[in-house]
N, C-alpha and C positions, 0 to 999 in steps of 0.2 A: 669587548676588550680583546678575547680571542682572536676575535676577526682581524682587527687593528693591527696587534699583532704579526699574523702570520701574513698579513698581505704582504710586503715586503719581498722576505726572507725568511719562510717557514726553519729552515733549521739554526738558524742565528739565532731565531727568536726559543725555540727550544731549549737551543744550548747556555741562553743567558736566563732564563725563565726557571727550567729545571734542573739543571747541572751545575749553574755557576759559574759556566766558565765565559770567561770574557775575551770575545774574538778581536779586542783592541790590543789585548798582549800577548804579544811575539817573544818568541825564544830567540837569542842571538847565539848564531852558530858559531862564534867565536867564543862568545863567553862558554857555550858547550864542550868543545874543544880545550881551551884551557882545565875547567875542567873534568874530564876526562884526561884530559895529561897528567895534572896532580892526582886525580885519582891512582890512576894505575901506580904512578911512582910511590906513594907511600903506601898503594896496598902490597907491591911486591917488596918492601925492606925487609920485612921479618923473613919470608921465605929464602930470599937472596942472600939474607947473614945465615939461616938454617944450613942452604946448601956451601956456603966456603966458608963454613966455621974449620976450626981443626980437627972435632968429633968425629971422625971416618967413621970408628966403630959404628955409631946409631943415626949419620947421615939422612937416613933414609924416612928416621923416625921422625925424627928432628924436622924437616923438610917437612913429612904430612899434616906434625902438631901445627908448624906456623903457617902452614897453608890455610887450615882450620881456621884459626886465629885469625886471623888476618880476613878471612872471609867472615868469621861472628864480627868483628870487626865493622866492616862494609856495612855489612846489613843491619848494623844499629846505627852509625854515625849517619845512613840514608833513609832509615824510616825517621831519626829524631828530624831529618831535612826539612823531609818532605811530611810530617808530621802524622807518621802513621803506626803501629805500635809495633812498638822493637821486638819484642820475642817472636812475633809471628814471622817480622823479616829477618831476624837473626836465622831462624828454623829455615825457613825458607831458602834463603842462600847458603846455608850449609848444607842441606840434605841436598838440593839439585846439582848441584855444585861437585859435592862427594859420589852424586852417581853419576855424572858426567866424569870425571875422573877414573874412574871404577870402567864405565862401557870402555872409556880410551885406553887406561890398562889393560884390559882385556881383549883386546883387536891389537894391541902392541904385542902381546902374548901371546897371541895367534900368528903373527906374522915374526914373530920370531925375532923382534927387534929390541925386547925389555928381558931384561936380566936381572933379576933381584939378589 
Protein backbone atom coordinates (compact mmCIF):
# COMPACT_ATOMS: atom_id res chain seq x y z
CA UNK A 1 0.00 0.00 0.00
CA UNK A 2 3.03 2.18 0.76
CA UNK A 3 4.26 1.65 -2.50
CA UNK A 4 1.00 2.48 -4.33
CA UNK A 5 1.21 5.35 -2.55
CA UNK A 6 4.26 7.07 -2.94
CA UNK A 7 4.51 6.17 -6.60
CA UNK A 8 2.91 9.10 -7.74
CA UNK A 9 3.66 11.81 -5.53
CA UNK A 10 5.73 10.99 -2.46
CA UNK A 11 4.94 14.18 -0.60
CA UNK A 12 1.01 14.62 -1.67
CA UNK A 13 0.84 11.28 -0.52
CA UNK A 14 2.60 12.23 2.99
CA UNK A 15 0.81 15.18 3.41
CA UNK A 16 -2.68 13.55 2.96
CA UNK A 17 -1.71 10.32 4.84
CA UNK A 18 -0.09 11.99 7.77
CA UNK A 19 -0.84 15.50 8.30
CA UNK A 20 -4.28 15.78 7.00
CA UNK A 21 -3.95 18.19 4.80
CA UNK A 22 -5.61 18.10 1.62
CA UNK A 23 -3.74 19.49 -1.54
CA UNK A 24 -7.41 19.91 -3.19
CA UNK A 25 -7.95 23.02 -1.11
CA UNK A 26 -6.79 26.24 -1.87
CA UNK A 27 -6.86 29.54 0.03
CA UNK A 28 -8.33 32.28 -2.03
CA UNK A 29 -6.13 35.36 -1.89
CA UNK A 30 -9.07 37.41 -1.91
CA UNK A 31 -11.08 36.01 0.63
CA UNK A 32 -7.34 36.52 2.54
CA UNK A 33 -7.22 39.92 1.87
CA UNK A 34 -10.59 40.80 2.96
CA UNK A 35 -9.93 39.34 5.69
CA UNK A 36 -7.03 40.73 6.77
CA UNK A 37 -8.74 44.26 6.10
CA UNK A 38 -11.44 43.48 8.61
CA UNK A 39 -8.92 42.20 10.85
CA UNK A 40 -6.76 45.17 11.06
CA UNK A 41 -9.87 47.58 11.18
CA UNK A 42 -11.54 46.30 14.25
CA UNK A 43 -8.35 45.31 15.91
CA UNK A 44 -6.98 48.92 15.74
CA UNK A 45 -10.66 50.68 17.21
CA UNK A 46 -9.85 50.39 20.77
CA UNK A 47 -6.32 51.83 20.37
CA UNK A 48 -7.47 54.57 17.87
CA UNK A 49 -10.50 55.66 20.40
CA UNK A 50 -7.49 55.16 23.43
CA UNK A 51 -5.28 57.55 21.54
CA UNK A 52 -8.21 60.63 20.60
CA UNK A 53 -10.05 60.22 23.50
CA UNK A 54 -10.03 63.58 25.68
CA UNK A 55 -7.83 61.94 28.47
CA UNK A 56 -4.50 63.78 27.74
CA UNK A 57 -3.42 63.28 31.23
CA UNK A 58 -3.10 59.08 30.93
CA UNK A 59 -3.07 59.03 26.99
CA UNK A 60 -0.19 57.15 26.97
CA UNK A 61 -1.68 54.57 29.43
CA UNK A 62 -4.78 54.46 28.05
CA UNK A 63 -3.11 53.63 24.41
CA UNK A 64 -0.77 50.72 25.90
CA UNK A 65 -4.15 49.14 28.11
CA UNK A 66 -6.09 48.89 24.56
CA UNK A 67 -3.22 47.88 22.57
CA UNK A 68 -3.09 44.96 25.14
CA UNK A 69 -6.57 44.33 24.74
CA UNK A 70 -7.04 44.47 21.52
CA UNK A 71 -4.09 42.11 20.95
CA UNK A 72 -5.71 39.40 23.93
CA UNK A 73 -8.35 40.11 21.83
CA UNK A 74 -6.84 38.80 18.34
CA UNK A 75 -5.29 35.97 19.77
CA UNK A 76 -8.58 34.34 21.18
CA UNK A 77 -11.06 35.21 18.32
CA UNK A 78 -7.89 33.40 16.08
CA UNK A 79 -7.24 30.37 18.01
CA UNK A 80 -11.17 29.89 18.66
CA UNK A 81 -10.82 30.25 14.30
CA UNK A 82 -8.66 28.11 13.66
CA UNK A 83 -9.47 25.90 16.64
CA UNK A 84 -6.46 25.90 18.81
CA UNK A 85 -6.47 26.86 22.59
CA UNK A 86 -6.89 30.40 23.40
CA UNK A 87 -4.75 31.11 26.44
CA UNK A 88 -1.84 29.80 24.78
CA UNK A 89 -2.48 32.16 21.75
CA UNK A 90 -3.73 34.83 23.89
CA UNK A 91 -0.03 34.55 25.77
CA UNK A 92 1.50 34.34 22.78
CA UNK A 93 0.37 37.47 20.90
CA UNK A 94 0.66 39.50 23.94
CA UNK A 95 4.06 38.68 25.07
CA UNK A 96 5.61 38.94 21.43
CA UNK A 97 3.87 41.66 20.55
CA UNK A 98 4.68 43.59 24.00
CA UNK A 99 8.38 42.83 23.23
CA UNK A 100 8.30 43.94 19.91
CA UNK A 101 6.89 47.05 21.10
CA UNK A 102 9.31 47.48 23.95
CA UNK A 103 12.80 46.72 21.28
CA UNK A 104 10.96 49.60 18.97
CA UNK A 105 10.52 51.91 21.93
CA UNK A 106 13.92 51.41 22.67
CA UNK A 107 15.61 52.22 19.24
CA UNK A 108 13.19 55.18 19.20
CA UNK A 109 14.86 56.11 22.53
CA UNK A 110 18.09 55.91 21.18
CA UNK A 111 17.60 57.80 18.20
CA UNK A 112 16.15 60.32 20.03
CA UNK A 113 12.70 60.36 18.33
CA UNK A 114 10.26 59.15 21.52
CA UNK A 115 9.55 61.40 24.17
CA UNK A 116 7.31 60.19 26.93
Amino acid sequence: MAAELTERDALKAHAEAELGIDSGQQVSPGQAAISSFISFALGSLLPLVAITGPWIDFRIQATIFAVVLSLAITGFVGAKIGGAKSAKAVLRNVVVSALTMGVTYAIGSLVGSVHF
